[in-house]
DONU-155089 format. One record per atom (N, C-alpha, C): x, y, z; residue in one letter. Coordinates in pm, whole numbers, padded with zeros to 5 digits, always signed. Example, Ala and Ser with C-alpha at 12.3 -4.5 7.8 and 13.67 -1.06 7.14 Angstrom:
+01319-00569+00780A+01230-00450+00780A+01320-00330+00780A+01285-00225+00708S+01367-00106+00714S+01290+00003+00787S
% end
This chain:
+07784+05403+07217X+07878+05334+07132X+07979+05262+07219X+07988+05118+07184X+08101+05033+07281X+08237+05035+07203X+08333+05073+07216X+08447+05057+07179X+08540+04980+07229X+08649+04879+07157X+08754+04823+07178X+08880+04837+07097X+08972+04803+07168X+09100+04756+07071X+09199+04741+07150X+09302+04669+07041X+09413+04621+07091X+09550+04697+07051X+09596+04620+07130X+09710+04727+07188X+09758+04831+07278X+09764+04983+07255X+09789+05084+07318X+09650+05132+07387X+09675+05228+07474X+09514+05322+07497X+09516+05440+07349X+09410+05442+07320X+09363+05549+07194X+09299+05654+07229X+09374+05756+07295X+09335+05854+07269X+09399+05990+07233X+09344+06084+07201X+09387+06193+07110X+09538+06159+07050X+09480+06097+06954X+09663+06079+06902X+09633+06100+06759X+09806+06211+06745X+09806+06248+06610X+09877+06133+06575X+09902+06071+06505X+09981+06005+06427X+10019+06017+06311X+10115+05997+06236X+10199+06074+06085X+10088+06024+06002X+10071+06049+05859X+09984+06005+05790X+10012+05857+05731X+09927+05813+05760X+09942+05648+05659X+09746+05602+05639X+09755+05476+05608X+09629+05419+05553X+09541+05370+05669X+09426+05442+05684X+09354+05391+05734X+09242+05297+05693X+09190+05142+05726X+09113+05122+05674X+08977+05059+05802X+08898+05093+05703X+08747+05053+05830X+08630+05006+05731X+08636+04858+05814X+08498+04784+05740X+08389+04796+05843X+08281+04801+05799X+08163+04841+05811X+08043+04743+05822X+07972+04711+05894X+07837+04604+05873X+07713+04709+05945X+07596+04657+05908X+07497+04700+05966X+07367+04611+05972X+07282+04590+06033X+07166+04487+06027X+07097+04531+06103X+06976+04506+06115X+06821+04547+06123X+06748+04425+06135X+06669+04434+06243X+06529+04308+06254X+06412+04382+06226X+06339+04322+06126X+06191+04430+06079X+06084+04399+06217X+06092+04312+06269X+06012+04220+06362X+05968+04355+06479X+06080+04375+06528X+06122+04414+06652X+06174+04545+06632X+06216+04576+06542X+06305+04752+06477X+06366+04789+06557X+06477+04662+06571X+06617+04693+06685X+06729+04641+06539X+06793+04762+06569X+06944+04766+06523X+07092+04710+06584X+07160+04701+06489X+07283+04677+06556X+07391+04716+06402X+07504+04788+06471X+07623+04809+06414X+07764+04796+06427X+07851+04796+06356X+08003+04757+06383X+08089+04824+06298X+08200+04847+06304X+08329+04854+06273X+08415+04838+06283X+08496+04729+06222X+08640+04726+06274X+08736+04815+06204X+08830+04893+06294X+08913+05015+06236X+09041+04971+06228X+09146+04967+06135X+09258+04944+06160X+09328+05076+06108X+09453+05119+06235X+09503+05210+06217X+09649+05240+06281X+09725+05242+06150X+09841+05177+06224X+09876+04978+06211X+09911+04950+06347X+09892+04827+06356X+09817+04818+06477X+09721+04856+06515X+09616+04875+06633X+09491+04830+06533X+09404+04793+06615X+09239+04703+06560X+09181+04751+06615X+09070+04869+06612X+08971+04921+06665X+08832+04852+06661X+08761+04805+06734X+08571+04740+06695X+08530+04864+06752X+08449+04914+06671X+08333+05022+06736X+08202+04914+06710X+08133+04944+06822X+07971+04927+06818X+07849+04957+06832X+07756+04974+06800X+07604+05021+06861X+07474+04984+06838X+07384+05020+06853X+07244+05007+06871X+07138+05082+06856X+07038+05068+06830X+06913+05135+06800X+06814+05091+06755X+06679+05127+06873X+06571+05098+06855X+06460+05163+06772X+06347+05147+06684X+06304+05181+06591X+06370+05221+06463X+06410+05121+06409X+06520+05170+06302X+06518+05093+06181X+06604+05092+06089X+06627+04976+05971X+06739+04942+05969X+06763+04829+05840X+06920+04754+05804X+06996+04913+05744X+06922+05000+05672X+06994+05073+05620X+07024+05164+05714X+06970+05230+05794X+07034+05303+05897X+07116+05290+05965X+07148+05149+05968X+07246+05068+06070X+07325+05090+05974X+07361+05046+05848X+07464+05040+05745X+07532+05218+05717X+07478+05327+05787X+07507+05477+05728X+07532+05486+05837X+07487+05446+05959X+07519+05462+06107X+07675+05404+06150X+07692+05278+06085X+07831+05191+06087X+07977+05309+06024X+07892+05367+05956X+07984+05445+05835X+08053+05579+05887X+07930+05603+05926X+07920+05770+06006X+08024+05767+06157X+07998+05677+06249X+08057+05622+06354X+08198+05654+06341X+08235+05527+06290X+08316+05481+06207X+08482+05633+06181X+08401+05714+06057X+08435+05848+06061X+08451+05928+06134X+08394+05934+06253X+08360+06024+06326X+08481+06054+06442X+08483+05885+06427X+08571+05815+06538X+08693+05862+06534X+08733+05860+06373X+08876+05889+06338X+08895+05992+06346X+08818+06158+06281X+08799+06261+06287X+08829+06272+06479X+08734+06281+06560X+08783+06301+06715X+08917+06239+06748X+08964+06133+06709X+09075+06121+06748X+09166+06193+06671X+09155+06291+06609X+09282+06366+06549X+09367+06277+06449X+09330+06150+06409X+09417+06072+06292X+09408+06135+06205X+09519+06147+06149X+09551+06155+05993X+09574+06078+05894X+09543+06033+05785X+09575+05955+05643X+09456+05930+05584X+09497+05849+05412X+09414+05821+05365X+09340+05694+05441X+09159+05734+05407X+09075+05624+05456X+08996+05568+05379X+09003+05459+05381X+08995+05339+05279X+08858+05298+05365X+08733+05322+05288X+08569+05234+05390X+08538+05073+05286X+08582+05039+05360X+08521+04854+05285X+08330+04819+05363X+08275+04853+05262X+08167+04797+05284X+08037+04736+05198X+07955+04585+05253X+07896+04549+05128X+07749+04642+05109X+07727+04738+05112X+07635+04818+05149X+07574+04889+05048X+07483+04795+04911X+07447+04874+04813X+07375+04995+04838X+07279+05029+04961X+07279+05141+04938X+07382+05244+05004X+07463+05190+05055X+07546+05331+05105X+07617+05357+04950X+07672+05295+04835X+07741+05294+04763X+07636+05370+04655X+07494+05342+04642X+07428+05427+04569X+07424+05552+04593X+07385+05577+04707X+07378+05714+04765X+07516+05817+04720X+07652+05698+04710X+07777+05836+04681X+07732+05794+04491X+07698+05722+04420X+07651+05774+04342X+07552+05852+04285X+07432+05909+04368X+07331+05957+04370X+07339+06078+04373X+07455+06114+04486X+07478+06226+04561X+07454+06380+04454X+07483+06380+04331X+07472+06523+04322X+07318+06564+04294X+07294+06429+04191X+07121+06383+04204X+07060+06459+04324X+07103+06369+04424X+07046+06403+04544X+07022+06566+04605X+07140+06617+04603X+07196+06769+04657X+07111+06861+04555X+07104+06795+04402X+07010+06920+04359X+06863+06905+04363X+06794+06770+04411X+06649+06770+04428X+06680+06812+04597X+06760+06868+04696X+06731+06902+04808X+06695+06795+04924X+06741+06636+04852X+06661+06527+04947X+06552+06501+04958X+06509+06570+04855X+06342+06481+04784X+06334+06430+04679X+06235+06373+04719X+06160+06301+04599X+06133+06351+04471X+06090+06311+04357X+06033+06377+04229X+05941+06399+04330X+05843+06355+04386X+05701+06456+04401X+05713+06556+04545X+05850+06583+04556X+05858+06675+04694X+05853+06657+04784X+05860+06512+04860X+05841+06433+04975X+05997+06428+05022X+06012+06399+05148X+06166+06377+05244X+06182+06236+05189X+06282+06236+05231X+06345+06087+05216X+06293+06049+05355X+06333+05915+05356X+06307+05864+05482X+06417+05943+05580X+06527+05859+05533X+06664+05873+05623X+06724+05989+05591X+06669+06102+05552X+06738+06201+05523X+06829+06270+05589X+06818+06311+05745X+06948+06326+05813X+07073+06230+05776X+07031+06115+05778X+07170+06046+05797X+07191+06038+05650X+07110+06078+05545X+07173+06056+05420X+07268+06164+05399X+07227+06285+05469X+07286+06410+05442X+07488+06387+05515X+07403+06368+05660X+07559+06332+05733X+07630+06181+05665X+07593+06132+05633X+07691+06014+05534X+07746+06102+05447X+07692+06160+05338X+07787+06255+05238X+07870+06296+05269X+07799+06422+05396X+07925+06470+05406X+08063+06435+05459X+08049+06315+05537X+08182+06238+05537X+08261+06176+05462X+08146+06137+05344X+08202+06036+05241X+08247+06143+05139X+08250+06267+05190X+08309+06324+05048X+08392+06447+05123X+08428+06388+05202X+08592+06462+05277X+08696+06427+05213X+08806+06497+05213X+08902+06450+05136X+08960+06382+05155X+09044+06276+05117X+09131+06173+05147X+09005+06053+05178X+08909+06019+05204X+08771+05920+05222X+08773+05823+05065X+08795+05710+05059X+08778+05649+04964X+08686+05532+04975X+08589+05440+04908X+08484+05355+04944X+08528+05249+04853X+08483+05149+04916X+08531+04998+04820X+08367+04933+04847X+08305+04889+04738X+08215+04810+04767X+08253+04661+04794X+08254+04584+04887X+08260+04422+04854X+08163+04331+04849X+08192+04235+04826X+08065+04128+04813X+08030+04071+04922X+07919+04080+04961X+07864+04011+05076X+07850+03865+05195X+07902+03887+05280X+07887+03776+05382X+08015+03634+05258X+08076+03668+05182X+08193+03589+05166X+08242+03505+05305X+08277+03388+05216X+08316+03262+05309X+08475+03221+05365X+08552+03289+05294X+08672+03293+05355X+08710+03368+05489X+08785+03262+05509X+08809+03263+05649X+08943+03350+05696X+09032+03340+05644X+09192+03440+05702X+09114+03546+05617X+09173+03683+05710X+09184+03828+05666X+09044+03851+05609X+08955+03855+05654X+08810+03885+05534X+08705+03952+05684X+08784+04065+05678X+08733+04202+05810X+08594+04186+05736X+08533+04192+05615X+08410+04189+05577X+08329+04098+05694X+08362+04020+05639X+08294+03905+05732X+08296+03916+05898X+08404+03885+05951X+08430+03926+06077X+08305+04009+06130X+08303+04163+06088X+08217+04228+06107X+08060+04201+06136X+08018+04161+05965X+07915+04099+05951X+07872+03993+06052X+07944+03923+06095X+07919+03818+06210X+07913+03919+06368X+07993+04019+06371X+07977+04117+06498X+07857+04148+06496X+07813+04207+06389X+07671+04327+06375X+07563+04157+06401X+07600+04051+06367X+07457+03937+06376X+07441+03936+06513X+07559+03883+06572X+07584+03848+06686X+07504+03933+06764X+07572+04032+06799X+07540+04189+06847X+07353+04210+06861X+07305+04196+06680X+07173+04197+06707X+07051+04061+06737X+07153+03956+06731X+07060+03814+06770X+07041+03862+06997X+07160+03893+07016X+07163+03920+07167X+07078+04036+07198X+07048+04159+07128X+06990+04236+07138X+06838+04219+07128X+06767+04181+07037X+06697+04095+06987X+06613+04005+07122X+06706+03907+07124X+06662+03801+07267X+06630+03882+07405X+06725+03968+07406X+06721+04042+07513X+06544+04122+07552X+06473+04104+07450X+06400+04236+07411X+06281+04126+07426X+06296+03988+07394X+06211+03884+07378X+06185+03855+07446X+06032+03819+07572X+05996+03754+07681X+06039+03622+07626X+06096+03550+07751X+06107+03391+07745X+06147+03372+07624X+06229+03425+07559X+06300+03371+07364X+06387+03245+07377X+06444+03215+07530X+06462+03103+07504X+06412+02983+07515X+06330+03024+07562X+06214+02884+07609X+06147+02823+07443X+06144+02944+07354X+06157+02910+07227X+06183+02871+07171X+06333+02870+07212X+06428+02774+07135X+06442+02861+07056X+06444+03007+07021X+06482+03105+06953X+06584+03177+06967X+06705+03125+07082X+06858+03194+07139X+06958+03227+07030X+06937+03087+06941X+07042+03057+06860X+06997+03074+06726X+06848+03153+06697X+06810+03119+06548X+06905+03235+06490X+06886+03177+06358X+06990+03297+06283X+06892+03377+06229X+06954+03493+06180X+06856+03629+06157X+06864+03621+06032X
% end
């Protein structure tokens, strides 16, 4: 996981309680089954980007992976307050409606089969249903430009996996495939 931010150094810091908020992207190439993820954290008046990667994977793993991170991040650093997750992520948003669904079929199927992503469906819950954790669904890849962390993101996680992607590609630019969009 690559981490940044601005301002101070971040580490182990309690800080009094206030609002945390963290938007979320995730994306997936079916081609190639390389991932890429993001978060930008704001906490305080500090801007956290978390990032990562993974090979053999999907868009949705990347999107529960962004989430999980994300959480995880805040939890190790000892922050405290309410946390506010902005993300356009219909299935992460099904899943916290699914969830008791889910918990009483055990993470199967009607016919008794695993889920795919069942670890990470399990560890998404249980973050997303810590206390003080609140979820906002938004609408996707929106075009405004000031303040729209949605987006921002979404353009990190492309970025992130068009370079990843190329990287992985003999000669992709000789293709003329550097700059295609995903």
């Amino acid at each position: 996981m690559k981490s940044t931010s601005g301002s101070l150094p971040f580490y182990k810091m309690n800080i009094e309680s206030h609002v945390i908020e963290i938007y979320t992207d995730g994306s997936g190439d079916p081609i190639s089954r390389l991932g890429c993820w993001a978060a930008i954290l704001f906490i305080g008046r500090e801007k956290i980007i978390l990032e990562g990667s993974a090979e053999e994977t999907t868009h949705q793993r990347m999107e529960l992976l962004a989430i999980i991170e994300s959480l995880d991040h805040v939890q190790a650093n000892t922050i405290e307050g309410v946390i506010n997750v902005y993300t356009d992520s219909q299935y992460a948003m099904g899943l916290i409606e699914r969830s008791v669904e889910l918990k009483k079929l055990k993470f199967r199927t009607l016919n008794n089969k695993e889920f795919r992503n069942e670890e990470l469906m399990r560890a998404f819950l249980e973050r997303a249903e810590r206390p003080g954790v609140s979820f906002f669904k938004l609408k996707a890849h929106q075009k405004v430009k000031e303040g729209n962390y949605n987006r921002e993101v979404d353009l990190l996680v492309r970025k992130s996996l068009r370079q990843l992607v190329n990287s992985q590609t003999p000669d992709s630019s000789a293709a003329g495939q550097q700059d295609a969009p995903l």
